[in-house]
Short mmCIF file of the C-alpha atoms (twelve columns), coordinates in Angstrom:
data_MODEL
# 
_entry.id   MODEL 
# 
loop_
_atom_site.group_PDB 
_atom_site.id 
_atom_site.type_symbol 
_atom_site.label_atom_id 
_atom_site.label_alt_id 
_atom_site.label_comp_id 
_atom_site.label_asym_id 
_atom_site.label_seq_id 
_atom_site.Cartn_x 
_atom_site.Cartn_y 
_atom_site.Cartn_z 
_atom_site.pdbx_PDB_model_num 
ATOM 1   C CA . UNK A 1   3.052   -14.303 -6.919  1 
ATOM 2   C CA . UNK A 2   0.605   -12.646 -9.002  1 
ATOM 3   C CA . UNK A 3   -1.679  -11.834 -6.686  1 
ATOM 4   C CA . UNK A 4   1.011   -9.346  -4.885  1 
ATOM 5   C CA . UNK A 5   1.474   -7.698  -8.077  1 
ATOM 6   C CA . UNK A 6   -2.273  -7.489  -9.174  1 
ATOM 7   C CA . UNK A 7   -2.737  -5.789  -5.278  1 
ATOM 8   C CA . UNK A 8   -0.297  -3.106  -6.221  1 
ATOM 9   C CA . UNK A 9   -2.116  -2.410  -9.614  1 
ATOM 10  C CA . UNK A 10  -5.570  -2.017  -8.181  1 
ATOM 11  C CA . UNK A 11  -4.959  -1.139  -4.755  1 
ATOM 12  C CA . UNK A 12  -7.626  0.807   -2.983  1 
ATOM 13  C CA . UNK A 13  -6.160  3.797   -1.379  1 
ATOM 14  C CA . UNK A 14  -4.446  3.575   2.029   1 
ATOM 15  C CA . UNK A 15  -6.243  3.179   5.266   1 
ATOM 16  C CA . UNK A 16  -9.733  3.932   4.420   1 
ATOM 17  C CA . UNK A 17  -10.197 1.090   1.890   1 
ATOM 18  C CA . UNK A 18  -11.472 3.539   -0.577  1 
ATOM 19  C CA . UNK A 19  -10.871 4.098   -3.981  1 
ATOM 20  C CA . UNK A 20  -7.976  7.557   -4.377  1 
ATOM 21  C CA . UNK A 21  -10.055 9.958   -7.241  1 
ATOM 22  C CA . UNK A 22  -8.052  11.813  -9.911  1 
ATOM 23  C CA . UNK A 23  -8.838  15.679  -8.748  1 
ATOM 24  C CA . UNK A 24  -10.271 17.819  -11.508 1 
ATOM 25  C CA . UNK A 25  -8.174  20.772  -12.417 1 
ATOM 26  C CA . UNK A 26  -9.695  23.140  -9.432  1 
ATOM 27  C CA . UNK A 27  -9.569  20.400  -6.898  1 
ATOM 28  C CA . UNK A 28  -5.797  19.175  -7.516  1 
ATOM 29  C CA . UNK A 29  -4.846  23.187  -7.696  1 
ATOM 30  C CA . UNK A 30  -5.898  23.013  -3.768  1 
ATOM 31  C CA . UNK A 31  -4.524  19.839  -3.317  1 
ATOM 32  C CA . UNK A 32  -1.118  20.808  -4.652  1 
ATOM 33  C CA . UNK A 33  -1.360  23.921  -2.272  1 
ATOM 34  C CA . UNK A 34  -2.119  22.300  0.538   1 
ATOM 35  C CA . UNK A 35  1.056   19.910  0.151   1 
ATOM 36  C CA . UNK A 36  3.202   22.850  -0.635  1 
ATOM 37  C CA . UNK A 37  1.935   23.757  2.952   1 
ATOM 38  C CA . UNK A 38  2.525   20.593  4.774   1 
ATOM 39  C CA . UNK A 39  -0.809  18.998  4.688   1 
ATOM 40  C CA . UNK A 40  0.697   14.945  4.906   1 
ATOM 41  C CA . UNK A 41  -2.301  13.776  3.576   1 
ATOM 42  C CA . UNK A 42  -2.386  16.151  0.241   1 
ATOM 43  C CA . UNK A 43  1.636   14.684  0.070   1 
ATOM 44  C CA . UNK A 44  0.344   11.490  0.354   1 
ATOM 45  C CA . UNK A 45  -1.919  12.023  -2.586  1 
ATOM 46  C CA . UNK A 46  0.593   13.117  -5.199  1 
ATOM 47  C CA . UNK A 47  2.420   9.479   -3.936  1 
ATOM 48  C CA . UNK A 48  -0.593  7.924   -5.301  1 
ATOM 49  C CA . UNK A 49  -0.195  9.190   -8.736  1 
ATOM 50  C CA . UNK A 50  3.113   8.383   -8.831  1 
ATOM 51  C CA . UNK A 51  1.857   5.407   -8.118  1 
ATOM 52  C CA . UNK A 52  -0.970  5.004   -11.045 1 
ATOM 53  C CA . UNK A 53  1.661   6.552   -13.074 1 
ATOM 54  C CA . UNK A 54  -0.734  9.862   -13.678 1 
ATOM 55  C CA . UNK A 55  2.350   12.177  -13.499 1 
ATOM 56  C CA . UNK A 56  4.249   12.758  -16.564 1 
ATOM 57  C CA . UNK A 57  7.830   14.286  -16.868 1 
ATOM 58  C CA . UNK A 58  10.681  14.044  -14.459 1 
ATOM 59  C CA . UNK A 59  10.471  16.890  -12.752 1 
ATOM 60  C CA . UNK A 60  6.405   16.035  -11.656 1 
ATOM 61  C CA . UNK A 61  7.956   12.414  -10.532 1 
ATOM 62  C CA . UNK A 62  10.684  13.967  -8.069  1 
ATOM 63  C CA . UNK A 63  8.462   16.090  -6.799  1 
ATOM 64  C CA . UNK A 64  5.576   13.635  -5.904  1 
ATOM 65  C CA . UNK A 65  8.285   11.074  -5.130  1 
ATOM 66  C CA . UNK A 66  9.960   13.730  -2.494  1 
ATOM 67  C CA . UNK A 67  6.141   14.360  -0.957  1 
ATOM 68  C CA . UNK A 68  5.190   10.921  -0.597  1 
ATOM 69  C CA . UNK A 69  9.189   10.381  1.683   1 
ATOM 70  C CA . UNK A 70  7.991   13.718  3.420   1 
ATOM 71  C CA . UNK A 71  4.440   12.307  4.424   1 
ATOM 72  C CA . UNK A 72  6.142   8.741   5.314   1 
ATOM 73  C CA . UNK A 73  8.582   10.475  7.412   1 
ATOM 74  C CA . UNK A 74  6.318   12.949  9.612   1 
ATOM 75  C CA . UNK A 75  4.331   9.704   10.140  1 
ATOM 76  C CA . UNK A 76  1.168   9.466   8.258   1 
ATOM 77  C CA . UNK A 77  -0.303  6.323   7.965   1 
ATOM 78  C CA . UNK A 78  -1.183  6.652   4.324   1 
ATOM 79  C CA . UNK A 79  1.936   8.202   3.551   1 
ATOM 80  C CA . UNK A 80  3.520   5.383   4.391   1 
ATOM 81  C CA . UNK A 81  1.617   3.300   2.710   1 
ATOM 82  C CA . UNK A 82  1.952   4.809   -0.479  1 
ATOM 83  C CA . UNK A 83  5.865   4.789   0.015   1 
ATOM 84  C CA . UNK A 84  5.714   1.061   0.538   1 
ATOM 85  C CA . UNK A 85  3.469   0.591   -2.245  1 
ATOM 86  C CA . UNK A 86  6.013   2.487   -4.241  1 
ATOM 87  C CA . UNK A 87  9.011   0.625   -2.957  1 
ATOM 88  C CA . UNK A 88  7.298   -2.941  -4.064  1 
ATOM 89  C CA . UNK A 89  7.014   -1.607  -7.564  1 
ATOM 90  C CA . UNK A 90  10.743  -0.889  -7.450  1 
ATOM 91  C CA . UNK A 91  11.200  -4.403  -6.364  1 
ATOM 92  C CA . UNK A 92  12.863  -3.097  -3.340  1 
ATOM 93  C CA . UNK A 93  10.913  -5.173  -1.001  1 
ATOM 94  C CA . UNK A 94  12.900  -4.991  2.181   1 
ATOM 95  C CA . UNK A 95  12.058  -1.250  2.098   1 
ATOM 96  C CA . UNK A 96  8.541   -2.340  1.189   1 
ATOM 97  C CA . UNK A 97  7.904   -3.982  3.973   1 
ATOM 98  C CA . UNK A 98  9.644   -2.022  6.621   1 
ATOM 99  C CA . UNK A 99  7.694   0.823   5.587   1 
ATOM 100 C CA . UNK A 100 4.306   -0.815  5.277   1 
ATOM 101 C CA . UNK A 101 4.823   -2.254  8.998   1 
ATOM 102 C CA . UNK A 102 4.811   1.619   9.809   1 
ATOM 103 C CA . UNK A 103 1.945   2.065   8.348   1 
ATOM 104 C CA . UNK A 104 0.149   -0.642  10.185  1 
ATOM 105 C CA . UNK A 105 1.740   0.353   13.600  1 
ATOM 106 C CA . UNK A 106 0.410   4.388   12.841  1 
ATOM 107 C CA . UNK A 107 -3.385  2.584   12.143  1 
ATOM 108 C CA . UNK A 108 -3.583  1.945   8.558   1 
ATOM 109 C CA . UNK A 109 -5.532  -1.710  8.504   1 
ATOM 110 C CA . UNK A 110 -4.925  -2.073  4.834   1 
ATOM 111 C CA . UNK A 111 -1.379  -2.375  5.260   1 
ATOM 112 C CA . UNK A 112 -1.633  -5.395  7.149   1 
ATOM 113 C CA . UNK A 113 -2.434  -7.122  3.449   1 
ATOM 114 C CA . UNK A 114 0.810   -6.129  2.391   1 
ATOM 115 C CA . UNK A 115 2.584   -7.318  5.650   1 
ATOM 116 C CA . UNK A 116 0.863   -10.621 6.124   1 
ATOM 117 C CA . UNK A 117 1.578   -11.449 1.921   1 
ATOM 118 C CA . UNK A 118 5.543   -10.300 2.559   1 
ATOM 119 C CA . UNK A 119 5.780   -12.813 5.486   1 
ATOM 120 C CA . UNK A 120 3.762   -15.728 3.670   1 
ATOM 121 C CA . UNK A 121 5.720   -15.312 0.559   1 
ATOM 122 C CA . UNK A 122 9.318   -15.259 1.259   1 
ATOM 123 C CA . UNK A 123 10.026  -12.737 -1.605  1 
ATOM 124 C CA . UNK A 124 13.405  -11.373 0.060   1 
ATOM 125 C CA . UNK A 125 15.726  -13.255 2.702   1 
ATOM 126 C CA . UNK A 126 15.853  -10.012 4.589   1 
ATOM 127 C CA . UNK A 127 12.145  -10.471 6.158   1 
ATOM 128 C CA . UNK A 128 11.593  -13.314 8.445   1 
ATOM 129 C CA . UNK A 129 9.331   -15.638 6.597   1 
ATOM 130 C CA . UNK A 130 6.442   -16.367 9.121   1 
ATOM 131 C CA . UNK A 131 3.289   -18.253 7.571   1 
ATOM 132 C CA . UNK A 132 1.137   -17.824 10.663  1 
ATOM 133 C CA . UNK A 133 1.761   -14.261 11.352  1 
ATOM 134 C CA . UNK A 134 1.391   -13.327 7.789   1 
ATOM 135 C CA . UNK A 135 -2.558  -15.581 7.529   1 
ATOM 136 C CA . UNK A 136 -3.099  -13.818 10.780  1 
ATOM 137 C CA . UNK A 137 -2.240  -10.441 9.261   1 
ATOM 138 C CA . UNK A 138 -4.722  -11.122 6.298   1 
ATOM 139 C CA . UNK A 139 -7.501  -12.300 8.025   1 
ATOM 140 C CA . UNK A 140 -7.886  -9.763  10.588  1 
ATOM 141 C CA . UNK A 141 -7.128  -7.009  7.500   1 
ATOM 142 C CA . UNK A 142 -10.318 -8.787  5.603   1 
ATOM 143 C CA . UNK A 143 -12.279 -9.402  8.948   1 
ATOM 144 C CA . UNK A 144 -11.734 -5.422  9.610   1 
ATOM 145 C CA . UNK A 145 -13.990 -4.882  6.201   1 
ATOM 146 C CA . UNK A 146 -10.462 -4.158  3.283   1 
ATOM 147 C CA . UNK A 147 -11.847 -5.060  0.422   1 
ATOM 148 C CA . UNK A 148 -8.616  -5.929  -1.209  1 
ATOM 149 C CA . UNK A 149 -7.837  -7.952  2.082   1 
ATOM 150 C CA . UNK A 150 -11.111 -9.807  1.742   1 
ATOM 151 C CA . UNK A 151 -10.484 -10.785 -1.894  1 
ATOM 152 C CA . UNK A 152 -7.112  -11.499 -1.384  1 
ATOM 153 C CA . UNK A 153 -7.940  -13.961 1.250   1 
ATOM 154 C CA . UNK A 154 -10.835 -15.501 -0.786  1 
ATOM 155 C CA . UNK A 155 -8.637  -16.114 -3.755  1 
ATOM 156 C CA . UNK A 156 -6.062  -17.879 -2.009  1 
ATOM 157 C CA . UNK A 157 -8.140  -20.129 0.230   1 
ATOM 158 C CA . UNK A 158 -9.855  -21.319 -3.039  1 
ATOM 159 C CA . UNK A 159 -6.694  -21.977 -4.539  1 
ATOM 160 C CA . UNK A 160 -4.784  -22.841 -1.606  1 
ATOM 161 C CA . UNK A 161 -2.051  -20.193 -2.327  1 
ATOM 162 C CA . UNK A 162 -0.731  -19.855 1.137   1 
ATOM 163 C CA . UNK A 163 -4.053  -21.181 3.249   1 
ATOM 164 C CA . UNK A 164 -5.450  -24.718 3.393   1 
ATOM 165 C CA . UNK A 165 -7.537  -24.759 0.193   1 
ATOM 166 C CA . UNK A 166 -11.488 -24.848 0.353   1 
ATOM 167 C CA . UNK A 167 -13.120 -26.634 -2.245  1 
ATOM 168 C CA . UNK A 168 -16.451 -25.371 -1.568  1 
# 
């Protein structure tokens, strides 16, 4: 399954399909406010470099880790996709998936990748394995312009990792 795993290590950030920047000092100052004052989105963000592993020292992990549940939970889209995004590293993939199905259902397209993969690839007995909803899932993520989606697909229709291989 190594094209789940390479998806988590180079994922393009959340809904947009674009890549999440590391703030500069004065920028992540602002950033860090504005998630101290709610802003889901701001949460969301510190998620993400929890994610990339760009926060060192326990405290600075609880802390993004407790934003990213907070943005999740007042239900923002990318907020839950980072969460999922963090659950699949943890290997906790029920959580994953639940949580990345919230995403998609609150309008994050990209999180219809990580949906469609979890229901081709049978990677916990907890999710119903379903090979059509899961291609379906995938193509319409790629056909709605996610880069990772559109790779994704192209790599496993050449290889035939879940879709009818294409020799062309």
């Amino acid at each position: 399954y190594v094209f789940f795993f390479l998806s988590i290590q180079i994922r393009l950030f959340a809904c947009e399909g674009i890549l999440m920047p590391v703030l500069a000092p004065a920028e992540f100052e602002k950033t860090t406010k504005l998630a101290q004052e709610g802003d889901t989105h701001a949460m969301a963000y510190f998620g993400f470099l929890y994610v990339k592993g760009l926060l060192k020292g326990t405290e600075a992990e609880k802390v993004a880790l407790n934003y990213a549940h907070q943005s999740a939970k007042s239900g923002d889209s990318q907020g839950q996709y980072i969460l999922g995004t963090i659950y699949a590293k943890q290997n906790n993939h029920k959580a994953a998936f639940d949580t990345f199905k919230q995403s998609v259902e609150n309008g994050c397209g990209a999180g219809k990748l990580d949906v469609g993969i979890y229901l081709i690839k049978n990677m916990d007995e907890r999710i119903e394995h379903n090979t059509l909803s899961g291609k379906a899932l995938i193509r319409e993520a790629a056909d709605e312009g996610y880069p990772l989606a559109q790779l994704w697909l192209g790599i496993a229709i050449g290889t035939g990792d879940g879709f009818e291989k294409n020799e062309k």
